[in-house]
Backbone bond lengths (Angstrom), bond angles and torsions (degrees), N, CA, C in turn:
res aa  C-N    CA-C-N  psi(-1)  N-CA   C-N-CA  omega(-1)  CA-C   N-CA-C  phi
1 X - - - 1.471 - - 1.535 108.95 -
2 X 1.509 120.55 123.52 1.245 116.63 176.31 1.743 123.18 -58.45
3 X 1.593 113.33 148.03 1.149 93.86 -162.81 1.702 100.66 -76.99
4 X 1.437 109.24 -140.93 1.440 122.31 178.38 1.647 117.46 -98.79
5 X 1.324 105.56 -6.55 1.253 130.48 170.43 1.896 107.99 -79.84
6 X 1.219 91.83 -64.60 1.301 101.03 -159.78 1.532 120.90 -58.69
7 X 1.900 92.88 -26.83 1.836 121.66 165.07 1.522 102.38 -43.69
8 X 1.188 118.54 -89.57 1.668 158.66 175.94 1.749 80.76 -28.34
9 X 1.149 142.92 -46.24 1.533 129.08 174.40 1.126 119.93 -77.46
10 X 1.359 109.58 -41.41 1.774 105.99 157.70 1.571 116.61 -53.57
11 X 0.824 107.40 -64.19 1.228 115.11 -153.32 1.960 94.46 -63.16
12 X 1.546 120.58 -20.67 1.427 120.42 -147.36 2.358 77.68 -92.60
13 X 1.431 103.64 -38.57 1.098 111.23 178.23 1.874 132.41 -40.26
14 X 1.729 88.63 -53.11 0.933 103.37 -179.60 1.304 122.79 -79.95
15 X 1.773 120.72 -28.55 1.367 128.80 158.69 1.768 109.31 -44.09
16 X 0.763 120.11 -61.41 1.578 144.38 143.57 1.392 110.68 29.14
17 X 1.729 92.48 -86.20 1.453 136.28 -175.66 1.513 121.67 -65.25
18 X 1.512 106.27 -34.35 1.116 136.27 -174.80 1.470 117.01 -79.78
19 X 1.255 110.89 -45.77 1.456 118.91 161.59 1.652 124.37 -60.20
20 X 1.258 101.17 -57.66 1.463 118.25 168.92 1.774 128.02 -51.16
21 X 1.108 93.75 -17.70 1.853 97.88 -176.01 1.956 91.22 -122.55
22 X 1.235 110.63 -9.47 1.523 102.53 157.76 1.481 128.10 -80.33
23 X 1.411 108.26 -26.11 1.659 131.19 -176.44 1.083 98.93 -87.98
24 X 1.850 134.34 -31.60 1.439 126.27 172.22 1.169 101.23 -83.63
25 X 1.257 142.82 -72.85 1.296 131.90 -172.39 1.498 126.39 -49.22
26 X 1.568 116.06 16.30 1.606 124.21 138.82 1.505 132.78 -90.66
27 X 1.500 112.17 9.60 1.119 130.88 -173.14 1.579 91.17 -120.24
28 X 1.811 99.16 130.94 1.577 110.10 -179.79 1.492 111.05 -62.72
29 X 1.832 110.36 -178.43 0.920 152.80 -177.42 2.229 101.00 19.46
30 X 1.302 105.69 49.23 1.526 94.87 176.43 1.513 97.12 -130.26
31 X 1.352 109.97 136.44 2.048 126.77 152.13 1.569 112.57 -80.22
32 X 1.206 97.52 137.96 1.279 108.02 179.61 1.370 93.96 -117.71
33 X 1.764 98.66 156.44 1.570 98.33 161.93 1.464 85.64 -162.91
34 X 1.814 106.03 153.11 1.648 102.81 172.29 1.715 104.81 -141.04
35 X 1.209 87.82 119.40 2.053 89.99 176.58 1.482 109.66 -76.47
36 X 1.182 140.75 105.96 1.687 138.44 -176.50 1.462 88.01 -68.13
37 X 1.232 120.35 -33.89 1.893 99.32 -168.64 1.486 118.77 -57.05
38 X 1.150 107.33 -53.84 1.725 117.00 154.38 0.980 152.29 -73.56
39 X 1.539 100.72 11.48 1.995 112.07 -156.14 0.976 110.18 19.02
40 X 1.725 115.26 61.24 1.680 124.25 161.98 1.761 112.67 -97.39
41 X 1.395 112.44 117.64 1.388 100.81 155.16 1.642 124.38 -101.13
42 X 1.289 110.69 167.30 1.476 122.67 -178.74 1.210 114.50 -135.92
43 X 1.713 113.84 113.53 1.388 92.55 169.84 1.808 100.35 -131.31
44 X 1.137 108.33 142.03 1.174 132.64 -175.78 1.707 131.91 -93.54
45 X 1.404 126.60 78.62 1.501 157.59 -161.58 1.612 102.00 -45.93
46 X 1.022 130.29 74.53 1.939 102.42 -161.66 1.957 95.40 -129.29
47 X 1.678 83.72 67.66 1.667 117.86 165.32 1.215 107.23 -55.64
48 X 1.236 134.55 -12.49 1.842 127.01 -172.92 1.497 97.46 157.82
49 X 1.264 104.50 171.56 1.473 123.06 -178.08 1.498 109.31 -73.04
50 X 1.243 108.81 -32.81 1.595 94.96 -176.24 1.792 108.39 -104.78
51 X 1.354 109.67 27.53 1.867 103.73 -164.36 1.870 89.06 -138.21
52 X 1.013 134.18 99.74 1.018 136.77 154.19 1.297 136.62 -97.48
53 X 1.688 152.93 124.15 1.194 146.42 175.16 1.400 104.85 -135.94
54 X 1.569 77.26 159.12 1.956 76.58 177.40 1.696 101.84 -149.04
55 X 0.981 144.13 129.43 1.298 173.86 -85.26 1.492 106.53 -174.87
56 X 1.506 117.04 102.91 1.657 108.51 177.78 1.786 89.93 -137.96
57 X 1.234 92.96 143.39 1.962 129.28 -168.18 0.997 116.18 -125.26
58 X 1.573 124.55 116.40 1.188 96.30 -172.55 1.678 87.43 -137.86
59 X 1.758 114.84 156.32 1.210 115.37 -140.64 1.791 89.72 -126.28
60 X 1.655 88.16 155.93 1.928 88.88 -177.53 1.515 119.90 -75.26
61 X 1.131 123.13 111.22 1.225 125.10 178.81 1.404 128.71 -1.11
62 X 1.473 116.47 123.97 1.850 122.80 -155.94 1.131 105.12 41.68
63 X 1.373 149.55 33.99 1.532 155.49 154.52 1.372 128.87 -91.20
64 X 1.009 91.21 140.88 2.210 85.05 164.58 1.557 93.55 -105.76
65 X 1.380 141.24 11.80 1.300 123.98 -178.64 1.635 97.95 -84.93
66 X 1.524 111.70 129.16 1.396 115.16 150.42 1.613 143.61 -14.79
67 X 0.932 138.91 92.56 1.367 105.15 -179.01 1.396 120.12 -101.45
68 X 1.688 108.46 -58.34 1.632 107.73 176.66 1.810 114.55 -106.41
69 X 0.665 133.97 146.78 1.418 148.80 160.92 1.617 156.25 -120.15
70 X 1.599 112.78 105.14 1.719 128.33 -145.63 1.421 98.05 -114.19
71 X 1.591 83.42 141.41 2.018 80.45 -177.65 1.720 74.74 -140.78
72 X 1.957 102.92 125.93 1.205 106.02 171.61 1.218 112.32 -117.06
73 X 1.480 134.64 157.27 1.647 123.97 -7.43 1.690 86.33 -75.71
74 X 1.150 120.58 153.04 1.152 141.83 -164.88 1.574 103.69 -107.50
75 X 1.633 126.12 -19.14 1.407 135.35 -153.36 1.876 90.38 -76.72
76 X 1.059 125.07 -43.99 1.572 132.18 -168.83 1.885 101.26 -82.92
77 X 1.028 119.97 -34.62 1.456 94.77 -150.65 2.050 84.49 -156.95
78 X 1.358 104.96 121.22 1.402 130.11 -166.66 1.343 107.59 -105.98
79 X 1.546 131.09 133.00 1.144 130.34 -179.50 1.691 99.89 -107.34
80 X 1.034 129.38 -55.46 1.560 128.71 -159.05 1.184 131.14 18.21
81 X 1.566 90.62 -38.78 1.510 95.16 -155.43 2.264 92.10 -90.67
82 X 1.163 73.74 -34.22 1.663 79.40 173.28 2.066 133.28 -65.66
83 X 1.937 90.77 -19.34 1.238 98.87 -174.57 1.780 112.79 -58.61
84 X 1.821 84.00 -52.11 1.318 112.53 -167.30 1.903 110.92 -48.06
85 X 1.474 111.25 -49.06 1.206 110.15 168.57 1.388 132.38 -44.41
86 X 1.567 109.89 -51.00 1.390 130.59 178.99 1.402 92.28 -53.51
87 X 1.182 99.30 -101.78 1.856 115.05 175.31 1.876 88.22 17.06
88 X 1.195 107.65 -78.02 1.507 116.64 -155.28 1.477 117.21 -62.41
89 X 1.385 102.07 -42.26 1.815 113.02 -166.38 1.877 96.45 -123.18
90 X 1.372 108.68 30.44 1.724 126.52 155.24 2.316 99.44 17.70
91 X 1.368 74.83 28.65 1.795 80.49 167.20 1.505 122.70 -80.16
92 X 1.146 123.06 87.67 1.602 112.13 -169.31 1.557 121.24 -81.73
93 X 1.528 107.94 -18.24 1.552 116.50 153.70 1.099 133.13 -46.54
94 X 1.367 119.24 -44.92 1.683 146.68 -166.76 1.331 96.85 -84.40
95 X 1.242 127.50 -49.46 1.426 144.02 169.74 1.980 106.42 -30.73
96 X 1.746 90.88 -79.74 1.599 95.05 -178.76 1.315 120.79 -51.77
97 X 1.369 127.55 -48.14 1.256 135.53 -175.34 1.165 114.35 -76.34
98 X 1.418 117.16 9.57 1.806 111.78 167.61 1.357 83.40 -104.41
99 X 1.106 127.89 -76.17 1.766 121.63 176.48 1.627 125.56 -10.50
100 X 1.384 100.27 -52.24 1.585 110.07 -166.35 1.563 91.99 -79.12
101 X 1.701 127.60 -12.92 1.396 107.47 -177.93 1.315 97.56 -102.16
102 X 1.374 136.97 -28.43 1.445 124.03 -171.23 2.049 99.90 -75.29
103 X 0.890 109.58 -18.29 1.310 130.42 166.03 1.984 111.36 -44.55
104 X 1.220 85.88 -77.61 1.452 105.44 177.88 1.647 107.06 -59.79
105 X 1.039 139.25 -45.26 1.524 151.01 -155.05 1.999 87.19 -96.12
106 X 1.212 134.73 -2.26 0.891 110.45 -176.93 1.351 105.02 -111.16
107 X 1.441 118.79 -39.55 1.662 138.76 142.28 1.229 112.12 -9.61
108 X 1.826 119.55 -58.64 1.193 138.67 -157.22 2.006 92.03 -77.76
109 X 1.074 97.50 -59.18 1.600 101.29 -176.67 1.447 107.13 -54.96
110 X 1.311 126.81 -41.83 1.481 121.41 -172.90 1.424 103.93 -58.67
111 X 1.593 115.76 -58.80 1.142 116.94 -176.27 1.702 125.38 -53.27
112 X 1.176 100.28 -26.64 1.624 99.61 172.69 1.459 101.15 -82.16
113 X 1.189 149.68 -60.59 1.610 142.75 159.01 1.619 138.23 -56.97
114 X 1.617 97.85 33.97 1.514 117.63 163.06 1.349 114.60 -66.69
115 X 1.574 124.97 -59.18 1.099 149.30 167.21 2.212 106.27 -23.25
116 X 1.306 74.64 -59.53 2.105 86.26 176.81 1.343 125.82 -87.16
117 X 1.377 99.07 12.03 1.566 119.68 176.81 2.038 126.03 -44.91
118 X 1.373 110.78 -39.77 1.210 142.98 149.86 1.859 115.18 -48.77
119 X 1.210 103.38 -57.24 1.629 121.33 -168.05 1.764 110.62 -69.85
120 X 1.897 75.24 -60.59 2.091 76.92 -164.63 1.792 98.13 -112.16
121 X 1.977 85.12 156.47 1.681 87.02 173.45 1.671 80.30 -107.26
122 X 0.970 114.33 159.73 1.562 124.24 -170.59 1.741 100.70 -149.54
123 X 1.052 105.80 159.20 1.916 131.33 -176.60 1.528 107.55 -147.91
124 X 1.124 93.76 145.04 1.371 108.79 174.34 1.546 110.50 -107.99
125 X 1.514 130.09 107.88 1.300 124.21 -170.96 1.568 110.85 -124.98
126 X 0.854 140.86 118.62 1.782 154.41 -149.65 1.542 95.17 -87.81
127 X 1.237 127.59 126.52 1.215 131.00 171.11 1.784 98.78 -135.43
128 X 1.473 122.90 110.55 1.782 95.67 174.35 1.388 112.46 99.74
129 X 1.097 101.92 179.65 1.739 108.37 -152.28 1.841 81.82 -140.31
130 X 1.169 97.88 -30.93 1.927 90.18 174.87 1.167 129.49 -114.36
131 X 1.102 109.71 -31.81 1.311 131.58 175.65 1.313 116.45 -104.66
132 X 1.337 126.20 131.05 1.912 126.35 170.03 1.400 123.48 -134.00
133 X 1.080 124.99 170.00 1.306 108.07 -144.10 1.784 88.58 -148.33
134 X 1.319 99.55 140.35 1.388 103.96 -160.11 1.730 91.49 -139.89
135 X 1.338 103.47 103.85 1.820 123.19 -176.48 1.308 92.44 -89.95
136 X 1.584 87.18 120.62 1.847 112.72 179.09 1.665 81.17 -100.41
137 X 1.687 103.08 147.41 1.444 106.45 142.26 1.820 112.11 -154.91
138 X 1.581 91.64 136.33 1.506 113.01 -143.39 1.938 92.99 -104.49
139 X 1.604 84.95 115.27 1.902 85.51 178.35 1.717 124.95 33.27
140 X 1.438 103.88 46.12 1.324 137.05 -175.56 1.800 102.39 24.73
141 X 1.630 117.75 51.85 1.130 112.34 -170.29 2.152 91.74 -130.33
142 X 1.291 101.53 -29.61 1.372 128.93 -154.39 1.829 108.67 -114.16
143 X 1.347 110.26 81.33 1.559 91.99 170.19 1.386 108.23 -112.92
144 X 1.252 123.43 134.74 1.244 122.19 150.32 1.550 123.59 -133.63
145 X 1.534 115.61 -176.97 1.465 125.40 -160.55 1.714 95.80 -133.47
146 X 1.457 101.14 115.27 1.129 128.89 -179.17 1.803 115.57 -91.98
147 X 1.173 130.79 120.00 1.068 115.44 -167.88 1.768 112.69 -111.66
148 X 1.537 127.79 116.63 1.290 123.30 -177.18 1.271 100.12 -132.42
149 X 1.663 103.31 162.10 1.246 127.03 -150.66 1.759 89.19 -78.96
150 X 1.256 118.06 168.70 1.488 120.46 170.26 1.670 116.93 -76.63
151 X 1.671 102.03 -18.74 1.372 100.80 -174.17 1.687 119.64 -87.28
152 X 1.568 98.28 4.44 1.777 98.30 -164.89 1.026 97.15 -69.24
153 X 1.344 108.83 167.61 1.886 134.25 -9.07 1.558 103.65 -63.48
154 X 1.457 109.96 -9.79 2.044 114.01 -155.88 1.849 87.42 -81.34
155 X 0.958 125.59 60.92 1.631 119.29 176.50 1.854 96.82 168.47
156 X 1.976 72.10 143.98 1.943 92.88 179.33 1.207 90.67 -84.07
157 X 1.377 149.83 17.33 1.745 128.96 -171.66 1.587 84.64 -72.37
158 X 1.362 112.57 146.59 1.294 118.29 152.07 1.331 156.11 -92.58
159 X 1.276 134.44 157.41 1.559 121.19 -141.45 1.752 92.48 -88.80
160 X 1.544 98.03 153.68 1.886 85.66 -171.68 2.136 88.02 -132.48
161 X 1.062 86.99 172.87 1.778 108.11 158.96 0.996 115.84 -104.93
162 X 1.412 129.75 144.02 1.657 121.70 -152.92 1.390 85.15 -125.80
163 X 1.714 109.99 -50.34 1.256 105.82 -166.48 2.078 103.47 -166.11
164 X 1.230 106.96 169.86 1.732 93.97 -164.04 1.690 80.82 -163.10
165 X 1.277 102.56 137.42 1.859 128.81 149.91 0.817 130.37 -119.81
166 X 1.626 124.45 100.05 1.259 132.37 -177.92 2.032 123.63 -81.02
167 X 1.152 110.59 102.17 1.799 107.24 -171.90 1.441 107.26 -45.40
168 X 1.233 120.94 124.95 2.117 120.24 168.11 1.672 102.19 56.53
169 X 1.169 118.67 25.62 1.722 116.73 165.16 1.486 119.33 -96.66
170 X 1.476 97.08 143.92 1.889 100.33 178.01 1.614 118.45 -106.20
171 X 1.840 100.56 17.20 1.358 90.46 176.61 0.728 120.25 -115.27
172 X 1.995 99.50 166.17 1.612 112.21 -166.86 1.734 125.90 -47.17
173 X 0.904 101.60 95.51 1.678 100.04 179.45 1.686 115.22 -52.65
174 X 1.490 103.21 -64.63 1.760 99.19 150.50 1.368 146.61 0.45
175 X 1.628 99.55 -57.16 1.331 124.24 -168.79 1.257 112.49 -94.77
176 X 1.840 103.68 -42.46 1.180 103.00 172.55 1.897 134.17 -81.44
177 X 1.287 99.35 9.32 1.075 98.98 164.91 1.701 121.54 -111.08
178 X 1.465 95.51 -19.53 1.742 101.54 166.23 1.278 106.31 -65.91
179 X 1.771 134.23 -31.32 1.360 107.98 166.40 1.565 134.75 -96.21
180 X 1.181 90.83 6.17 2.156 98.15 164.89 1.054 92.89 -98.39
181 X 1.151 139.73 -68.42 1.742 127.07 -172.07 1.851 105.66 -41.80
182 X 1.132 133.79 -44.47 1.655 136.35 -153.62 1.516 81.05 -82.84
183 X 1.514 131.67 -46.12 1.216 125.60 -143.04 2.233 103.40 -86.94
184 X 1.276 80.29 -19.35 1.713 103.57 -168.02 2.128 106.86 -74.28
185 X 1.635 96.85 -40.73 1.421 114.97 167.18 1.354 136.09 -68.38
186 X 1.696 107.60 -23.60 1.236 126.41 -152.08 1.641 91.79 -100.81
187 X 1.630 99.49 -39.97 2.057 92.36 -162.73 1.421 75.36 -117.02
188 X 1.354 150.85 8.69 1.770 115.72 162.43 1.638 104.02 69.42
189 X 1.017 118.10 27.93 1.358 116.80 179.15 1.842 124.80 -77.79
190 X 1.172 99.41 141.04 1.794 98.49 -174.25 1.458 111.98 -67.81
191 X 1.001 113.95 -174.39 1.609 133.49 -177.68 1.391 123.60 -66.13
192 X 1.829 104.63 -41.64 1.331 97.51 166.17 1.667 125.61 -84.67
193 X 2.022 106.65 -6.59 1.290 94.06 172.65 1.684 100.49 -77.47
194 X 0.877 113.61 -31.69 1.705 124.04 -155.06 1.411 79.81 -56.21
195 X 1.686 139.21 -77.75 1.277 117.01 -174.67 1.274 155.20 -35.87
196 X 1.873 93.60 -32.70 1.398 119.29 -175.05 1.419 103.95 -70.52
197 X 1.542 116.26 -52.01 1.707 129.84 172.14 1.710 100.54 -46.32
198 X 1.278 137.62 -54.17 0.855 138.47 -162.08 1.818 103.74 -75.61
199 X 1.068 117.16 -23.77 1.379 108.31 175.25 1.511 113.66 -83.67
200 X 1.460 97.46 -26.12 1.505 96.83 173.65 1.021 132.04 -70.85
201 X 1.382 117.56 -23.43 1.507 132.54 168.10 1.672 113.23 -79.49
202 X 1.738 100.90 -1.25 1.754 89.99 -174.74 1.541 102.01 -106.37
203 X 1.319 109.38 2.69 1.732 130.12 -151.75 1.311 112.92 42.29
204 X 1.603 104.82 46.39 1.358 86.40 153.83 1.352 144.20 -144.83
205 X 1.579 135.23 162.27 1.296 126.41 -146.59 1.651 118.82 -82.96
206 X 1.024 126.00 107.90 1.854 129.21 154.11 1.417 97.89 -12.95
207 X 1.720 96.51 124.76 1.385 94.98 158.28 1.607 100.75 -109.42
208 X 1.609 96.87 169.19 1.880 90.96 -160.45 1.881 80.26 -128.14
């Protein structure tokens, strides 16, 4: 027979649980589901027809504390930096709503690099809480790391070059990023000019 302790943990558990999938389920387009056999949760990202994630948590035995944390497909959009926080401050609110925005901001980036769809294979890789960084790589000769604000397109911050590797090239990397970065500050230019400028400076041609 459980003691009177062990009640008061159930019961403190399930208050818990109850709160937490009530506070998510005021936040759009997500499924929840929770297996008690495993203290597995699931939550399910369903941002649009073509962007799906799903989010599984799984908690330390008779706990509501967090333990491990999966964000699938994981290849587009990186939490790390986000696990580590949770893990610590077992916030599962703070959790979704950084997700559902790096989510949205990555949507936003695809859609401006439809056009280069042909050209570039591109990733979306999370660096920062303000800044993110979105690794273009151009006819697997050309990678670089593009740096945008978390709020784009909804913000004048401007788009920068963080950093670029050119395969068997002798140019100034230096230079060439003091003039896409100077040129990127000066006219406030979007993402798809920022690319287009950037190809122009690499000489090279859009494929359509």
């Amino acid at each position: 027979m459980p003691s009177i302790q062990q009640l008061q943990r159930l019961t403190n558990m399930q208050n818990w649980f109850e709160n937490a999938i009530q506070l998510l389920s005021k936040l759009s387009n997500l499924e929840l589901s929770f297996n008690e056999t495993n203290s597995q949760l699931l939550i399910k990202f369903l941002e649009s027809n073509h962007f799906s994630y799903v989010l599984t948590l799984h908690f330390q035995p008779n706990s509501t504390k967090i333990q491990t944390i999966q964000l699938e497909p994981c290849s587009t959009i990186q939490i790390e930096d986000l696990v580590k926080e949770v893990i610590a401050s077992n916030d599962l609110c703070f959790l979704v709503r950084e997700i559902k925005a790096r989510i949205l901001l990555y949507q936003n980036i695809i859609q401006q690099l439809q056009q280069f769809k042909n050209t570039l294979n591109f990733t979306f890789i999370v660096k920062g809480q303000i800044w993110e960084i979105l690794n273009v790589i151009i006819d697997q000769t050309i990678n670089c790391d593009i740096m945008i604000c978390r709020d784009f397109p909804f913000t004048d911050a401007p788009i920068l070059l963080n950093d670029i590797k050119i395969l068997n090239s002798k140019q100034n990397i230096i230079n060439l990023k003091e003039t896409i970065n100077q040129h990127s500050m000066n006219q406030n230019i979007n993402l798809t000019e920022f690319i287009e400028f950037l190809f122009h400076q690499l000489n090279i041609t859009k494929i359509e």
